[in-house]
SEBA-933080 format. One line per 2 residues: number of its first residue (from 1); their letters; for each residue y, x, z of N, C-alpha, C, O. Coordinates in steps of 0.001 Angstrom, whole numbers, padded with zeros to 6 digits. Layout:
! SEBA-933080
NUM> A> Y:X:Z:Y:X:Z:Y:X:Z:Y:X:Z  ...;
***
This chain:
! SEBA-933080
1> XX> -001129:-012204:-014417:-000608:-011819:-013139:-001541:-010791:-012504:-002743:-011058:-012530  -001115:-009566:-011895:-001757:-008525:-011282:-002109:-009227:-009883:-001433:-010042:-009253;
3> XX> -002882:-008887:-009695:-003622:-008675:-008101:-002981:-007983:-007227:-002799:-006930:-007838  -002573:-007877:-006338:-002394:-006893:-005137:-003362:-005661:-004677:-004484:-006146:-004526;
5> XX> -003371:-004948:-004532:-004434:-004272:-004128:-003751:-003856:-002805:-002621:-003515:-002454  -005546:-004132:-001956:-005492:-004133:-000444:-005811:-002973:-000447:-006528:-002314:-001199;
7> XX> -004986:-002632:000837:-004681:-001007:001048:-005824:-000511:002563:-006256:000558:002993  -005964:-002183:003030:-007180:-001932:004321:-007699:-003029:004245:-007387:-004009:004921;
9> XX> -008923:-002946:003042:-010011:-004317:003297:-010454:-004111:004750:-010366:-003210:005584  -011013:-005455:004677:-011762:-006010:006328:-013306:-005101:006024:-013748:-004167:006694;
11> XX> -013862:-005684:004890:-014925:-005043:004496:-015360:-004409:003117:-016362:-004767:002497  -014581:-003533:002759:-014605:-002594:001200:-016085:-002724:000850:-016304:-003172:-000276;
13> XX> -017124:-002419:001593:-018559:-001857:001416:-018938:-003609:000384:-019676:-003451:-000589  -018455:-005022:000642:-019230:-005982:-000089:-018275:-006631:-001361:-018386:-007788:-001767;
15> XX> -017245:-005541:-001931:-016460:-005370:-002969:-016557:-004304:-004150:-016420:-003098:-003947  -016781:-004806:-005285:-016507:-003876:-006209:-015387:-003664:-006867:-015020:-004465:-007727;
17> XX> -014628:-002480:-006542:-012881:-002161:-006720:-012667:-001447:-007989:-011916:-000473:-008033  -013381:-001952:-009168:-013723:-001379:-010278:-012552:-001717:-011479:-012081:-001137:-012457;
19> XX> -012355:-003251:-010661:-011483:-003838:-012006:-010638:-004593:-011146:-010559:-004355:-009941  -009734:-005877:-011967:-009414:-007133:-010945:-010028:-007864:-010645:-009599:-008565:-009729;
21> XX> -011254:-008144:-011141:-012065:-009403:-010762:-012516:-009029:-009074:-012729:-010039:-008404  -012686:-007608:-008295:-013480:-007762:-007331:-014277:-008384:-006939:-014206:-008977:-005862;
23> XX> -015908:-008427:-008243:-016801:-008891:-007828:-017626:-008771:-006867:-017440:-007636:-006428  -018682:-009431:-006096:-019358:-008957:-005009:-020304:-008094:-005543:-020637:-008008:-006725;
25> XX> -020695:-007490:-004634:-021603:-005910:-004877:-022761:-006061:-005746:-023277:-005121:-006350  -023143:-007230:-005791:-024659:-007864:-006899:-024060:-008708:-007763:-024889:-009594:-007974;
27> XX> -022990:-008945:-008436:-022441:-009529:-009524:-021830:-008715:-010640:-021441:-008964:-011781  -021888:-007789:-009972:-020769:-006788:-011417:-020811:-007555:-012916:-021459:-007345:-013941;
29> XX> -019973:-008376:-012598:-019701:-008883:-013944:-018843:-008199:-015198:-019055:-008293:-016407  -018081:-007673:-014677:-017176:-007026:-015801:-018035:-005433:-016551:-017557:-004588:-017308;
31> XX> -019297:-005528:-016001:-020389:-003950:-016697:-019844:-002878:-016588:-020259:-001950:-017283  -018788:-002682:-015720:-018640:-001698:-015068:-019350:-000271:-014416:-018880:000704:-013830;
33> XX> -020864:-000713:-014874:-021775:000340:-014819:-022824:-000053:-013593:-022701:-001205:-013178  -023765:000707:-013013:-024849:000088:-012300:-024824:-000027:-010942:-025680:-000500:-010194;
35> XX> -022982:000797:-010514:-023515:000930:-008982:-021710:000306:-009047:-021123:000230:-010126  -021076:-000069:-007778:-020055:-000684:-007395:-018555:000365:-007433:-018694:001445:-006858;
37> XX> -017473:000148:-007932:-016854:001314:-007578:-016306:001248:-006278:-015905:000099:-006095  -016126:001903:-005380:-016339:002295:-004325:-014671:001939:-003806:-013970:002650:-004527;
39> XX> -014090:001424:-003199:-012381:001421:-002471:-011724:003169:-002048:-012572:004054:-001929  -010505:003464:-001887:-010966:004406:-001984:-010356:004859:-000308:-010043:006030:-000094;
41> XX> -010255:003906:000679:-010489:003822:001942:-012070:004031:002417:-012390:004030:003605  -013192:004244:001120:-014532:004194:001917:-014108:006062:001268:-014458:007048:001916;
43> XX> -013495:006139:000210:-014129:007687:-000021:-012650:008682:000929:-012878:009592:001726  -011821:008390:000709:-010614:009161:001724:-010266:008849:002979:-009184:009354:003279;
45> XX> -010583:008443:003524:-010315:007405:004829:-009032:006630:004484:-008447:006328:003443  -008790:006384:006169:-007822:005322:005997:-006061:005667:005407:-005385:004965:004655;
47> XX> -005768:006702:005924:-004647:007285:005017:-004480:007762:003639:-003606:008589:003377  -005266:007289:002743:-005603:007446:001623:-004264:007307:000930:-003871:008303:000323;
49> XX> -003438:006130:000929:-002372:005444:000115:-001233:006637:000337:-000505:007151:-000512  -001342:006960:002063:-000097:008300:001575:000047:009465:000868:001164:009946:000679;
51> XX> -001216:010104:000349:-001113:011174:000287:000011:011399:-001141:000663:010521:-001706  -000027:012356:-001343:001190:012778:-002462:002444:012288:-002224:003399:012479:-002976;
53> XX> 002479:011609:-001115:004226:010768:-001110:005038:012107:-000557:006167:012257:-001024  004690:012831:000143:005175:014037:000892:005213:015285:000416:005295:016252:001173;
55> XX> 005136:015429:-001347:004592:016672:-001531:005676:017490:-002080:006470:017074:-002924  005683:018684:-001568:006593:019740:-001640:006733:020387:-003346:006072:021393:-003607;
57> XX> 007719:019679:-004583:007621:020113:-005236:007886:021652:-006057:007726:021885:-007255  008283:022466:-005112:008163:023964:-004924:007168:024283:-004963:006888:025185:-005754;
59> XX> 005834:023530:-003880:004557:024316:-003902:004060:023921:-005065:003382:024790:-005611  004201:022417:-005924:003480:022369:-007070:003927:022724:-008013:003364:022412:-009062;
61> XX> 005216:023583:-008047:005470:024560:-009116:004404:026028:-008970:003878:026599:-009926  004313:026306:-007934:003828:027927:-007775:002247:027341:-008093:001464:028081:-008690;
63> XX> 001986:026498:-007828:000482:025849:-008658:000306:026035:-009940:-000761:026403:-010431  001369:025787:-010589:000962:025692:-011932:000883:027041:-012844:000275:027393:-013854;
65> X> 001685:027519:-012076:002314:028947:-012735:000906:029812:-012356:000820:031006:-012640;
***
């Protein structure tokens, strides 16, 4: 069974959002590497979840081209 993923933790900073386990920040159990992966409400702010829902696929044609 999948997890939910929270779209506005209370506190992202004492979670590691690396895997499903969301271990606490000094457990990284799953070796996920040495530092925590980060939510990504701490790296985009809080509107993070919308972005791309709105996107004008005209402009990401003239992108590619």
């Amino acid at each position: 069974m999948i997890k939910k993923f929270p779209l506005h933790p209370k506190n992202p900073e004492r979670i590691c959002w690396g895997c499903d386990k969301y271990c606490p920040r000094e457990s990284l159990a799953c070796g996920n590497g040495s530092e925590r992966t980060q939510h990504p409400v701490e790296l985009f702010d809080e509107d993070w979840h919308e972005w791309g829902l709105d996107a004008d696929p005209k402009q990401n044609k003239a992108i590619e081209d």
